[in-house]
C-alpha positions as CSV (number, residue, x, y, z in Angstrom):
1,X,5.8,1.5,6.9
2,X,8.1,2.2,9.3
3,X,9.0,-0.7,12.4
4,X,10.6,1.2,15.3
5,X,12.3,-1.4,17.6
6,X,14.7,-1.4,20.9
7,X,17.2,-3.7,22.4
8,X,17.3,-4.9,26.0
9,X,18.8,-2.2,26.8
10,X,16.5,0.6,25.2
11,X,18.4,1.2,22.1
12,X,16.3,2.3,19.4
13,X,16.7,1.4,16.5
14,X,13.5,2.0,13.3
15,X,14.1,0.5,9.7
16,X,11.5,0.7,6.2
17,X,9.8,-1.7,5.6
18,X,8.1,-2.1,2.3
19,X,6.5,-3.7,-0.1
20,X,3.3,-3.4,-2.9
21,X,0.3,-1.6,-2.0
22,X,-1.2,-4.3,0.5
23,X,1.7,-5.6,1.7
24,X,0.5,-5.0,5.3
25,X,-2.1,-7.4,6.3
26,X,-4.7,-7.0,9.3
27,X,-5.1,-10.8,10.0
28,X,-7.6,-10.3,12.8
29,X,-8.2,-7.9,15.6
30,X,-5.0,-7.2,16.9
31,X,-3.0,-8.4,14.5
32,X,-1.0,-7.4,11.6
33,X,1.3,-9.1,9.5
34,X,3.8,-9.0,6.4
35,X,6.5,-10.7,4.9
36,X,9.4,-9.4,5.6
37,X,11.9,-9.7,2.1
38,X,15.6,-10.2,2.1
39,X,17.6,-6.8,2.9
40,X,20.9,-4.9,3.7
41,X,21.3,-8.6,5.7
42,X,22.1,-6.5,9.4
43,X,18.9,-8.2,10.8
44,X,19.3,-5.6,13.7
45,X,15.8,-5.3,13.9
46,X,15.6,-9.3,14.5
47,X,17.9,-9.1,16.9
48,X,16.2,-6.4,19.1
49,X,12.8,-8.5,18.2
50,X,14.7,-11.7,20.4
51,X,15.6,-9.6,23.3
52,X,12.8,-6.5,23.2
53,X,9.2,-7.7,21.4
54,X,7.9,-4.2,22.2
55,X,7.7,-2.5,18.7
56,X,6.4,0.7,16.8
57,X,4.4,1.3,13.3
58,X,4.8,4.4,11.7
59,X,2.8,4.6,8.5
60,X,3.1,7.6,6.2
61,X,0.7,8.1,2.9
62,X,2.4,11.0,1.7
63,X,-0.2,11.5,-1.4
64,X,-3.7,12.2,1.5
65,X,-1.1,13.5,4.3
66,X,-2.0,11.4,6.9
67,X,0.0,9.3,9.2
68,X,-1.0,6.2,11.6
69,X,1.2,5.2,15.0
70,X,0.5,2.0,15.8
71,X,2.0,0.2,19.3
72,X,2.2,-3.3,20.5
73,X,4.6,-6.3,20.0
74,X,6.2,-8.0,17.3
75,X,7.7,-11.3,17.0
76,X,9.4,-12.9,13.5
77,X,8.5,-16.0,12.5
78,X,10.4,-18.6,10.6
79,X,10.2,-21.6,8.4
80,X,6.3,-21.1,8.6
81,X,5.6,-21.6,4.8
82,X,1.9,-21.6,4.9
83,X,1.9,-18.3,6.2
84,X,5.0,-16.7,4.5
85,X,2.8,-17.8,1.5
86,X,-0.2,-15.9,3.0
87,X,1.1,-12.7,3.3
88,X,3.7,-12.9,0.2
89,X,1.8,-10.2,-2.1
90,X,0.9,-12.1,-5.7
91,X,3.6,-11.4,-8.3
92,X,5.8,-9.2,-5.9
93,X,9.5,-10.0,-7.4
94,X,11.0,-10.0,-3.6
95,X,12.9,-13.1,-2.1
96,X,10.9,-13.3,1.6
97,X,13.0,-14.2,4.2
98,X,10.5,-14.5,6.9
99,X,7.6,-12.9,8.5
100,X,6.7,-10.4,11.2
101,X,3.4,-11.0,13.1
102,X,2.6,-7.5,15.1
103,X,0.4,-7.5,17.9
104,X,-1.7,-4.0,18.1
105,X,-1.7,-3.0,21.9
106,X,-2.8,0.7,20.8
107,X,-2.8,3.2,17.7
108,X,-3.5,7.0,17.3
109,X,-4.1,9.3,13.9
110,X,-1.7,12.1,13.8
111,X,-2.1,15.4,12.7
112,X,-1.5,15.6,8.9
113,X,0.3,19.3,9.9
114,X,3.4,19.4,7.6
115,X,3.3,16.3,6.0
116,X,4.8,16.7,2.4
117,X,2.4,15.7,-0.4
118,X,4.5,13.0,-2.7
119,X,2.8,11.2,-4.9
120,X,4.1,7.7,-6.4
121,X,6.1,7.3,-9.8
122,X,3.9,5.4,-11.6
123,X,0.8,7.2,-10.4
124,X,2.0,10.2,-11.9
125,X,3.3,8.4,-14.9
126,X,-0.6,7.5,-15.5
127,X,-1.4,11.2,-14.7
128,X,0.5,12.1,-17.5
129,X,-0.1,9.6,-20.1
130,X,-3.9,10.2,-19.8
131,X,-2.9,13.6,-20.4
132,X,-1.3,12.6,-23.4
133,X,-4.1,10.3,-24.7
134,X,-6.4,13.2,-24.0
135,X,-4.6,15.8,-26.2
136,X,-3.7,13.6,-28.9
137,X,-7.6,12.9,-29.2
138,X,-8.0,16.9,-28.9
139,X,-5.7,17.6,-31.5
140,X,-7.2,14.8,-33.7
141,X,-10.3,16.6,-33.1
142,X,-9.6,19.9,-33.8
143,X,-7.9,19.0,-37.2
144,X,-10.9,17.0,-38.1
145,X,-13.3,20.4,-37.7
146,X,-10.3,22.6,-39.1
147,X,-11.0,20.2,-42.7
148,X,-15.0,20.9,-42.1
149,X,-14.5,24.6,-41.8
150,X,-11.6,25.4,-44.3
151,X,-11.7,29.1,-43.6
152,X,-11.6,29.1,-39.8
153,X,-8.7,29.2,-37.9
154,X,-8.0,29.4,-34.2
């Protein structure tokens, strides 16, 4: 996802945010949440957050070429454990530093129009070794009738 923020003063400023599959979490309603994990330590988006708490979504699924805006305000929370715990995805080898709570005031589909198709490393990296499993057990196969039928070829 993408978190588009602006300082007092109308600056904008958008940074990724990211995480496993599920990271983003619809808490209720109007609400969305995630942890947000340890970065390039600029925390500009923080800052704007303190002076500006109008904020913008921008989520991109590359792989079914559709995109979601989403507006409303944002706020980070600290030292809220119980909740950092909540929305830290299970096993996720990230250091949270904190989390955003988003507050949905609107949101609109966009037209998937020229949205690239990428698909994810290890989805294709299963693609491919099914692939392989499949014609290794076709080629096992074949040679099995090849010794049935000593005479045919193909």
């Amino acid at each position: 996802v993408f978190l588009a923020t602006a300082n007092q003063e109308g600056q904008p400023y958008i940074q990724h945010r990211g995480g496993p599959a599920g990271f983003l979490r619809v808490l209720d309603e109007r609400t969305i949440g995630f942890a947000d994990f340890a970065g390039n330590r600029q925390y500009i988006t923080q800052g704007n957050l303190s002076e500006n708490p109008k904020a913008h979504l921008f989520l991109i699924d590359y792989a079914h070429r559709r995109r979601i805006k989403v507006w409303g305000v944002a706020r980070v929370v600290e030292g809220d454990d119980g909740l950092l715990r909540r929305l830290m995805p299970s096993g996720y080898a990230a250091r949270p530093e904190q989390v955003v709570l988003f507050t949905v005031t609107a949101w609109d589909v966009n037209c998937p129009q020229h949205i690239p198709m990428r698909l994810e490393a290890a989805e294709v990296q299963a693609a491919l070794d099914a692939r392989d499993q499949r014609i290794t057990a076709l080629e096992a196969e074949v040679a099995q009738l090849r010794a049935m039928a000593p005479g045919v070829r193909g």
